[in-house]
DRENPA-3360 file (N, C-alpha, C; in nm, 2 decimals, always signed):
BEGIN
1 = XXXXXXXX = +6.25/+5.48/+3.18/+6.20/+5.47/+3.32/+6.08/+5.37/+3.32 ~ +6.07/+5.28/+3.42/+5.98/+5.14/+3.41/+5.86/+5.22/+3.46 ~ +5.75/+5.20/+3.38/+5.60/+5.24/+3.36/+5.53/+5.14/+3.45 ~ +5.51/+5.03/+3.48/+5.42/+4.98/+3.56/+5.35/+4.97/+3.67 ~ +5.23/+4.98/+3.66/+5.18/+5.07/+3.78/+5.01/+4.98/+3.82 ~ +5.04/+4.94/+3.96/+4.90/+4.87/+3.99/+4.82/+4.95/+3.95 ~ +4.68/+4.88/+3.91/+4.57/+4.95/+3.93/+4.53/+4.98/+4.06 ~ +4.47/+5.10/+4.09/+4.44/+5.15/+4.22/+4.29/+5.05/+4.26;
9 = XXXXXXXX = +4.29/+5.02/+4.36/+4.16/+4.92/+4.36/+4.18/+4.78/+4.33 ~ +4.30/+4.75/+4.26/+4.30/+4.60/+4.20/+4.42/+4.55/+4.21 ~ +4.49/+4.53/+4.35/+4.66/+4.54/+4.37/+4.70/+4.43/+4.25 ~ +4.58/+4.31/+4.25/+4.62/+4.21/+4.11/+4.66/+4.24/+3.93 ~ +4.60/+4.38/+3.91/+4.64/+4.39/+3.83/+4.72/+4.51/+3.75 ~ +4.82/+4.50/+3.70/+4.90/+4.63/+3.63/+4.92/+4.68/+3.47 ~ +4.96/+4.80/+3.46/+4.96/+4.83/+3.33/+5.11/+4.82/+3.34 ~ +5.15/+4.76/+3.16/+5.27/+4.76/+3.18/+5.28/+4.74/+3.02;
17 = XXXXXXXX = +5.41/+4.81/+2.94/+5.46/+4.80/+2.85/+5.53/+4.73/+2.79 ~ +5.49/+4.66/+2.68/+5.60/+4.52/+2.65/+5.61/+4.52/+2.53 ~ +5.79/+4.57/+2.51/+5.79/+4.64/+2.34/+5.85/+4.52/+2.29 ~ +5.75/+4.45/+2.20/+5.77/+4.35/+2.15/+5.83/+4.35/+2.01 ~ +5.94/+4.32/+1.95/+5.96/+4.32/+1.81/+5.96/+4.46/+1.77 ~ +6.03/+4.54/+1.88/+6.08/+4.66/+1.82/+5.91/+4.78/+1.84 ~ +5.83/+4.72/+1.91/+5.72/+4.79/+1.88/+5.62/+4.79/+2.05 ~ +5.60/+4.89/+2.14/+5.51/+4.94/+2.21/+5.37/+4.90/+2.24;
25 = XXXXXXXX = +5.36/+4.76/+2.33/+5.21/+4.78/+2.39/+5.17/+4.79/+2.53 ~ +5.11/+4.88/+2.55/+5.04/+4.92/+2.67/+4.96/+4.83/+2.70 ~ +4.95/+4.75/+2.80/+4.84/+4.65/+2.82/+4.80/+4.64/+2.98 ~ +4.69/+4.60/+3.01/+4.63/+4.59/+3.15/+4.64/+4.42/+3.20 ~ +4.72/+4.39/+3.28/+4.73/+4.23/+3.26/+4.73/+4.15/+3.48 ~ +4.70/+4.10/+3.46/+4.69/+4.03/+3.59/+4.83/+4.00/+3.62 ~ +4.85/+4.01/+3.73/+5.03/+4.04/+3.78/+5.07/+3.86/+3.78 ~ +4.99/+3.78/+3.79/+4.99/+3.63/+3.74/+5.05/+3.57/+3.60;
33 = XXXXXXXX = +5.00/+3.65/+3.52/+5.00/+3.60/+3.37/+5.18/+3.64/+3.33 ~ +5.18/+3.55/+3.27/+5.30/+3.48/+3.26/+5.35/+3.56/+3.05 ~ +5.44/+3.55/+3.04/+5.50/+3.63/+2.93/+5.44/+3.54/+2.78 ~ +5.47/+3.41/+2.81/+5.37/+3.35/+2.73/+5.22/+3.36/+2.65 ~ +5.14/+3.40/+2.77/+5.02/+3.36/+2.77/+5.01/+3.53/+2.71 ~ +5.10/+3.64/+2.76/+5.06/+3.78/+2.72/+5.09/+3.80/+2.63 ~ +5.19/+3.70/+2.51/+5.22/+3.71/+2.38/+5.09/+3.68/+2.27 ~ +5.02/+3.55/+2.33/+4.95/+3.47/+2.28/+4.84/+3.52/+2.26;
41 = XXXXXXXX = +4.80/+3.54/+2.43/+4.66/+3.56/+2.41/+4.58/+3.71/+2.40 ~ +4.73/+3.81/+2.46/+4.71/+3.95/+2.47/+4.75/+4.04/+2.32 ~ +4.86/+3.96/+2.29/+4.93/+4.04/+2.15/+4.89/+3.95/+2.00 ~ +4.83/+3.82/+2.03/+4.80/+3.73/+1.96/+4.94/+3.69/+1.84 ~ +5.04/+3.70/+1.93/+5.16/+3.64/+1.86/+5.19/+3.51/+1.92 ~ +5.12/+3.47/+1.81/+5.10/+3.28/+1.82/+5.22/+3.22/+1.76 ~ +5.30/+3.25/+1.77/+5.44/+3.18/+1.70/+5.53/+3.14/+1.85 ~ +5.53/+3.16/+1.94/+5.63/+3.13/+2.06/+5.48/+2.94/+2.09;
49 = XXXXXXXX = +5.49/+2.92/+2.13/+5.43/+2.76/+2.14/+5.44/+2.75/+2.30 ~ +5.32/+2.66/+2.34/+5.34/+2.64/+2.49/+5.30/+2.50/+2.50 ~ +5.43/+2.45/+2.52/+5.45/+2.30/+2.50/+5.39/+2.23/+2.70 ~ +5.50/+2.25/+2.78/+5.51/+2.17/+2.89/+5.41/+2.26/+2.99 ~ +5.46/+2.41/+2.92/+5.41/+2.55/+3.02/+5.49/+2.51/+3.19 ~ +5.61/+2.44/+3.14/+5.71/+2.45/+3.28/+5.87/+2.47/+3.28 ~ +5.88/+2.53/+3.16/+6.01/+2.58/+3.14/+6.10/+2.42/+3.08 ~ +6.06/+2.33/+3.08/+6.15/+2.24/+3.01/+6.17/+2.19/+2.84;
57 = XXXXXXXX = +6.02/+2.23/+2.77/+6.04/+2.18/+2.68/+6.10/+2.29/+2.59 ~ +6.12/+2.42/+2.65/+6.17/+2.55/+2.52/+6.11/+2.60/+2.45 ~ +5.97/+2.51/+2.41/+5.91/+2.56/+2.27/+5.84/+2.70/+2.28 ~ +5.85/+2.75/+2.39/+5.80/+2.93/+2.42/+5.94/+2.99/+2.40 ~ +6.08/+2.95/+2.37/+6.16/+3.06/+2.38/+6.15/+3.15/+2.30 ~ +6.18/+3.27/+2.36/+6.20/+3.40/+2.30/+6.32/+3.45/+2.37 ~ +6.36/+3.62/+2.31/+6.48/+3.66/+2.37/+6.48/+3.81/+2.40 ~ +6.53/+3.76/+2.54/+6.47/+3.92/+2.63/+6.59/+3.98/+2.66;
65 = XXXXXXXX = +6.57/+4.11/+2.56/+6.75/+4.20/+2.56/+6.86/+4.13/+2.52 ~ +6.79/+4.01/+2.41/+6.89/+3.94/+2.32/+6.94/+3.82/+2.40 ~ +6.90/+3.78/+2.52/+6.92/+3.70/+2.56/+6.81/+3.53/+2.57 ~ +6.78/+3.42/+2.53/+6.68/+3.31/+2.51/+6.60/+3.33/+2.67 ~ +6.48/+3.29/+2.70/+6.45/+3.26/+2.82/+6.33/+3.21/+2.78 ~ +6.27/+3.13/+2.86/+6.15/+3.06/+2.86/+6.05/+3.12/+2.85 ~ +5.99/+3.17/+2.81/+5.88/+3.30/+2.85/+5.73/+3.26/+2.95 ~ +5.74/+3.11/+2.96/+5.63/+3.03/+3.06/+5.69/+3.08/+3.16;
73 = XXXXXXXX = +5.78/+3.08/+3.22/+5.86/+3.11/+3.32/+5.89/+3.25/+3.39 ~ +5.83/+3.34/+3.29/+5.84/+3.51/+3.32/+5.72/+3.55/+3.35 ~ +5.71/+3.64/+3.43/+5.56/+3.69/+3.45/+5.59/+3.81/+3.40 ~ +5.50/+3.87/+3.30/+5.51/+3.96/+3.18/+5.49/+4.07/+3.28 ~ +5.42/+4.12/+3.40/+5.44/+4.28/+3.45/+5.55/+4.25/+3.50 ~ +5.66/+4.18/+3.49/+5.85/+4.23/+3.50/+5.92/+4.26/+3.43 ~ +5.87/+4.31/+3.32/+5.93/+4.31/+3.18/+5.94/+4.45/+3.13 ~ +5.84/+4.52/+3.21/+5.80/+4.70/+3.18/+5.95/+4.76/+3.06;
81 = XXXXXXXX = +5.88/+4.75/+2.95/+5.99/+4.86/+2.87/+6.13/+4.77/+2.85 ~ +6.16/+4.63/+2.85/+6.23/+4.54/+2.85/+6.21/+4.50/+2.66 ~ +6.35/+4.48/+2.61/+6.32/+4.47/+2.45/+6.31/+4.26/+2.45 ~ +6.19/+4.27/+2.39/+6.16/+4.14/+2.41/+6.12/+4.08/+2.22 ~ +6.22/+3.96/+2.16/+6.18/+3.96/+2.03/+6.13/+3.81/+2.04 ~ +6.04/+3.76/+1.92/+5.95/+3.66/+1.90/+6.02/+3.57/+1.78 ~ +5.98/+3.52/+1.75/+6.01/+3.46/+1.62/+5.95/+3.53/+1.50 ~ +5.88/+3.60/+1.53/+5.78/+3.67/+1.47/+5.84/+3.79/+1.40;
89 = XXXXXXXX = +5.98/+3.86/+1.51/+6.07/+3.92/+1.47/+6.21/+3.93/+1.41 ~ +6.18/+3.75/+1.40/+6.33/+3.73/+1.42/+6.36/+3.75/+1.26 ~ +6.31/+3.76/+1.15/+6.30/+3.76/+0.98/+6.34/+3.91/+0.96 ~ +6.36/+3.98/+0.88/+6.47/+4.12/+0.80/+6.32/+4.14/+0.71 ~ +6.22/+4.21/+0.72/+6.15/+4.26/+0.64/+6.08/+4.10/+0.56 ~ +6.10/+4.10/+0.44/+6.05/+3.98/+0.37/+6.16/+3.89/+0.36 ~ +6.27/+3.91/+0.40/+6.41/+3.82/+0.40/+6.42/+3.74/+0.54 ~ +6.40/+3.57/+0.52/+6.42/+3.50/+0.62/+6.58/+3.52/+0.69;
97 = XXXXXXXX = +6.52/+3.51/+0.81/+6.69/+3.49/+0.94/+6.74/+3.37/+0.85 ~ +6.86/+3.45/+0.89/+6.99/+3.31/+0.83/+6.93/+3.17/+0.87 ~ +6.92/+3.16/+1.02/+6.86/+3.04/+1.06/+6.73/+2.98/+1.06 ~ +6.65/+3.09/+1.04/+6.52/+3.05/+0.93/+6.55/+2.94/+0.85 ~ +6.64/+2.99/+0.73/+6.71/+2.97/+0.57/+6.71/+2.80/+0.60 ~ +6.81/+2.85/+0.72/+6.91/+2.71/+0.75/+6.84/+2.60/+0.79 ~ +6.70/+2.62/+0.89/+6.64/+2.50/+0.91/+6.57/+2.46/+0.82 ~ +6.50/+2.53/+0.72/+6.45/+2.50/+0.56/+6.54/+2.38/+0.51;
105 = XXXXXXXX = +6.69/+2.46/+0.49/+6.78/+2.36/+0.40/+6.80/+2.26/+0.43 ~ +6.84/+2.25/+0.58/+6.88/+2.11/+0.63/+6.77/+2.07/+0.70 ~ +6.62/+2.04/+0.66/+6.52/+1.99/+0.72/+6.52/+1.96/+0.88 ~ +6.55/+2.12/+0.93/+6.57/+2.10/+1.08/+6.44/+2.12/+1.12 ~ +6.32/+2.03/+1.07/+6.18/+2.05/+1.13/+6.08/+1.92/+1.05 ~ +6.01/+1.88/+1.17/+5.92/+1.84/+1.11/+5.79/+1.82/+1.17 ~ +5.74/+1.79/+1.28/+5.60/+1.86/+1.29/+5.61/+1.98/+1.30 ~ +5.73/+2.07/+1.31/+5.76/+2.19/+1.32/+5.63/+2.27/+1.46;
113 = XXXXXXXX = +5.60/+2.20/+1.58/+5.56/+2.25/+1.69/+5.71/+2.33/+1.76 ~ +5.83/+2.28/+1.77/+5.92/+2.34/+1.86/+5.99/+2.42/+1.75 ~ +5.97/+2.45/+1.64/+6.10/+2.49/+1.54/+6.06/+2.68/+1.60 ~ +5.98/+2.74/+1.61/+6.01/+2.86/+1.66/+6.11/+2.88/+1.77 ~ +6.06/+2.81/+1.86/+6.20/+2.82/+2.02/+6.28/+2.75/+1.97 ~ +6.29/+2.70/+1.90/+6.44/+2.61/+1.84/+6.49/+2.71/+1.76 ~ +6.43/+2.78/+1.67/+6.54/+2.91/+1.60/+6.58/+3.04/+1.69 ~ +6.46/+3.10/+1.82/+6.49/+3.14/+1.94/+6.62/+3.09/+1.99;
121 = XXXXXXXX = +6.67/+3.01/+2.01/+6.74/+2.97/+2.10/+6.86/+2.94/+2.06 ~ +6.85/+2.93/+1.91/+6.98/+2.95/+1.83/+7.01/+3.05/+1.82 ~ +6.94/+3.16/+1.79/+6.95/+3.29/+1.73/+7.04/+3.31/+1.91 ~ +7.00/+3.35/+2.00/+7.04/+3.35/+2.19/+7.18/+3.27/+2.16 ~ +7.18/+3.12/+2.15/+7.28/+3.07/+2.09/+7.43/+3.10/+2.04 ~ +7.39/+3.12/+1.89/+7.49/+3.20/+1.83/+7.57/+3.33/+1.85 ~ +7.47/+3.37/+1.97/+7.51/+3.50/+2.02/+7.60/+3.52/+2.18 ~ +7.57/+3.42/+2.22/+7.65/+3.37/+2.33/+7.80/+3.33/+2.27;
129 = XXXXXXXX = +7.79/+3.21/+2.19/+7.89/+3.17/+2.12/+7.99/+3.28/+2.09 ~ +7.98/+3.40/+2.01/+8.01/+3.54/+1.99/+8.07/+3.60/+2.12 ~ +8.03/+3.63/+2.26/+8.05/+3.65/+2.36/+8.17/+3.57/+2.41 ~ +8.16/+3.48/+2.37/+8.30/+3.36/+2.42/+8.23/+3.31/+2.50 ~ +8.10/+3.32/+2.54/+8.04/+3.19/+2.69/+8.06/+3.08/+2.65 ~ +8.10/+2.97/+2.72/+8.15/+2.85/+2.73/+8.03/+2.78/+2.75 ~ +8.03/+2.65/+2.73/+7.89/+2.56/+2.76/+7.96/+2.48/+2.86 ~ +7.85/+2.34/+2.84/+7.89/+2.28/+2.97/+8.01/+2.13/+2.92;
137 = XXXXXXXX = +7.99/+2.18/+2.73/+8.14/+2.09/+2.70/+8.23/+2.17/+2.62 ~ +8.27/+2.27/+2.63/+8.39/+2.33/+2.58/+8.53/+2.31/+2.71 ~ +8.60/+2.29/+2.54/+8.68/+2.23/+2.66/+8.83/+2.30/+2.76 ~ +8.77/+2.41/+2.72/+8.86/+2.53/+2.85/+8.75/+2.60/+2.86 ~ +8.73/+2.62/+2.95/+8.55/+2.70/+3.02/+8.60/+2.83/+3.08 ~ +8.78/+2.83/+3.08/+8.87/+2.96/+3.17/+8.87/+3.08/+3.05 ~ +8.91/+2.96/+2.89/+8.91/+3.05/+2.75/+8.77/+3.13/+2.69 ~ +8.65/+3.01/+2.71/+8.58/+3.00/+2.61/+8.59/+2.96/+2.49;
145 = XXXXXXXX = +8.46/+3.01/+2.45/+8.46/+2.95/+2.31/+8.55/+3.13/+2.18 ~ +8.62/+3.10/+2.08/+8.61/+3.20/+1.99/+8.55/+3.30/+1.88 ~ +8.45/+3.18/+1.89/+8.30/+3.28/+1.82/+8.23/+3.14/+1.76 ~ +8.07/+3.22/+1.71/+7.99/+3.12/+1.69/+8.06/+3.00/+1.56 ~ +8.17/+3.10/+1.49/+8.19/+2.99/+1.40/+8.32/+2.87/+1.45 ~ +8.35/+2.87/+1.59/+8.39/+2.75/+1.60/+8.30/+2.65/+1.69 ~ +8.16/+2.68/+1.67/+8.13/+2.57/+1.71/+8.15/+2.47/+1.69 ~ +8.11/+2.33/+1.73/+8.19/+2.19/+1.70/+7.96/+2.13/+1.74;
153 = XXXXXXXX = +7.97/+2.03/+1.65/+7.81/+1.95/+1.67/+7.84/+1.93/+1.80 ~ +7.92/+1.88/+1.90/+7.87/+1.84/+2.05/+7.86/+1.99/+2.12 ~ +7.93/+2.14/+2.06/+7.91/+2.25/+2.16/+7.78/+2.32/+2.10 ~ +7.71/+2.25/+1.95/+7.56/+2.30/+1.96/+7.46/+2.21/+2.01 ~ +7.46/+2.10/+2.01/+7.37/+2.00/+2.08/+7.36/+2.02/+2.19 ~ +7.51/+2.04/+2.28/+7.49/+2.11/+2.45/+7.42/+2.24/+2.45 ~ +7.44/+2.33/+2.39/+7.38/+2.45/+2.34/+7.23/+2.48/+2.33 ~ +7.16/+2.38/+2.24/+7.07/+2.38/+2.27/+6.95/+2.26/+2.33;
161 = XXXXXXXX = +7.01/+2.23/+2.41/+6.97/+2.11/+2.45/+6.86/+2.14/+2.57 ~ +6.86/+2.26/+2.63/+6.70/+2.29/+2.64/+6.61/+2.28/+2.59 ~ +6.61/+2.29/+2.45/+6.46/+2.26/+2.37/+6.47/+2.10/+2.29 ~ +6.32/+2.05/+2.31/+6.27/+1.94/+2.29/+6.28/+1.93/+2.19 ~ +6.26/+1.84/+2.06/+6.22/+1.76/+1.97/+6.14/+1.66/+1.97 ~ +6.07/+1.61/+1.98/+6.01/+1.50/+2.01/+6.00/+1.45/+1.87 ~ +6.03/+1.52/+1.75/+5.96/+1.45/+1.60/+6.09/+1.36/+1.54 ~ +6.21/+1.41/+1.64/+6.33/+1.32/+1.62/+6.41/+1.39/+1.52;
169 = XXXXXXXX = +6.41/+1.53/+1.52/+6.49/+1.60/+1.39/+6.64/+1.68/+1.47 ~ +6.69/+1.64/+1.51/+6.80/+1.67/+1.60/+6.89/+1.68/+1.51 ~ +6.92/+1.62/+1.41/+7.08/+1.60/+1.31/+7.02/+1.72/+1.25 ~ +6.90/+1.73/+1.17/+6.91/+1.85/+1.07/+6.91/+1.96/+1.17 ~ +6.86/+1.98/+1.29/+6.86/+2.11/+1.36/+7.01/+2.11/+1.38 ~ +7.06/+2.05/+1.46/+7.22/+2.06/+1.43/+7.29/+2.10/+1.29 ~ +7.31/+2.08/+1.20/+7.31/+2.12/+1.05/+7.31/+2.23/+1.01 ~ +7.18/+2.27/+1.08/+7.08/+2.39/+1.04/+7.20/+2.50/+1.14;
177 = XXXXXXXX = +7.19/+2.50/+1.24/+7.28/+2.61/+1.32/+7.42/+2.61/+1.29 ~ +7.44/+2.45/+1.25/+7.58/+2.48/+1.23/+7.63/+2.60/+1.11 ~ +7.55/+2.58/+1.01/+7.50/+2.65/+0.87/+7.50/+2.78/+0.89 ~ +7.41/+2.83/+0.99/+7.40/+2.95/+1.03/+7.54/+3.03/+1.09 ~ +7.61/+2.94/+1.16/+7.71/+3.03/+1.20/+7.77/+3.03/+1.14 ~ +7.82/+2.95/+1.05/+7.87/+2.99/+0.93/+7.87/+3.10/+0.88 ~ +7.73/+3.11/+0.82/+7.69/+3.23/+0.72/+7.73/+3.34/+0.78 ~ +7.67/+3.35/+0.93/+7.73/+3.45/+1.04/+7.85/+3.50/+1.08;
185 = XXXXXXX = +7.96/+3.37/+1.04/+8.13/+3.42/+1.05/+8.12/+3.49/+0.91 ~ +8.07/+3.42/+0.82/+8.11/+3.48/+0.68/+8.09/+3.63/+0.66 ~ +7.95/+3.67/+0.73/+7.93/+3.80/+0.73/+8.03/+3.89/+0.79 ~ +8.04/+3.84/+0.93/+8.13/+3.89/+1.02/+8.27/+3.97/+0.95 ~ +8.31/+3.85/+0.86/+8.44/+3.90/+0.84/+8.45/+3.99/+0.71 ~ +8.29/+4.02/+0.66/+8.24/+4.09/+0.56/+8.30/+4.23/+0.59 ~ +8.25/+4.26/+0.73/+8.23/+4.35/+0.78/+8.40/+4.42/+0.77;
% end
């Protein structure tokens, strides 16, 4: 049941819970402040990056109930008790995410400013892919896609083509996810 509750006296501001990375914080926040800025400045999880701060360059993505979203774009008292993970959570204890691994191997980074929302958005990504969501170039959008491991390089470039690069490392980030879903079918069929 959603906890958030104006302060009596201060219609601007509310308490609200934002279980971040699997984990509970109560915080008092101005009904303005944005999911971003509550990561950063409130929970000091400085790994989401605030590039444009207007939803286009990605480099804030995180994923809310497993889904990518901008987090400049969310105002954090909507979120009450909403499972919201970081990059910060995206790693297995001391074991990097697959796609961690994968942007290492195939040098999908190099000022490494967007590579957090860029593994965000894969991780959201790959998981759509799974779902059968179709992008905006697959080419039966009635079928979908079969899972993340048939992606093809134009259905992850469309894929993630919300988040920026600016350092020009687009082939190895491509590489890097393709890699990952790989490893991801391979598991799959582990199972």
């Amino acid at each position: 049941m959603p906890t958030t509750r104006s302060d009596p006296g201060n219609s601007g501001v509310s308490s609200v819970t934002l279980r971040v990375n699997g984990v509970d914080h109560r915080i008092r926040i101005d009904n303005r402040t944005s999911l971003l800025d509550a990561l950063r400045e409130r929970l000091g999880l400085t790994g989401s990056k605030k590039g444009c701060d207007h939803g286009q360059c990605g480099a804030c993505t995180v994923l809310l109930d497993g889904r990518r979203v901008n987090s400049c774009l969310i105002f954090a008292v909507t979120l009450d008790e909403r499972e919201i993970r970081t990059i910060e959570g995206i790693a297995d204890d001391d074991s990097l995410h697959p796609l961690q691994q994968a942007f290492l191997d195939n040098d999908g980074l190099q000022c490494g400013y967007c590579t957090s929302g860029q593994i965000c958005s894969a991780v959201g990504a790959l998981a759509e892919a799974d779902r059968g969501w179709p992008s905006y170039v697959t080419e039966d959008v009635t079928e979908g896609i079969a899972s993340s491991a048939a992606l093809s390089r134009a259905e992850v470039s469309e894929r993630m083509s919300g988040n920026l690069c600016r350092c020009g490392a687009y082939v190895g980030i491509v590489d890097a996810v393709l890699q990952a879903a790989d490893t991801h079918s391979d598991q799959g069929r582990q199972k």
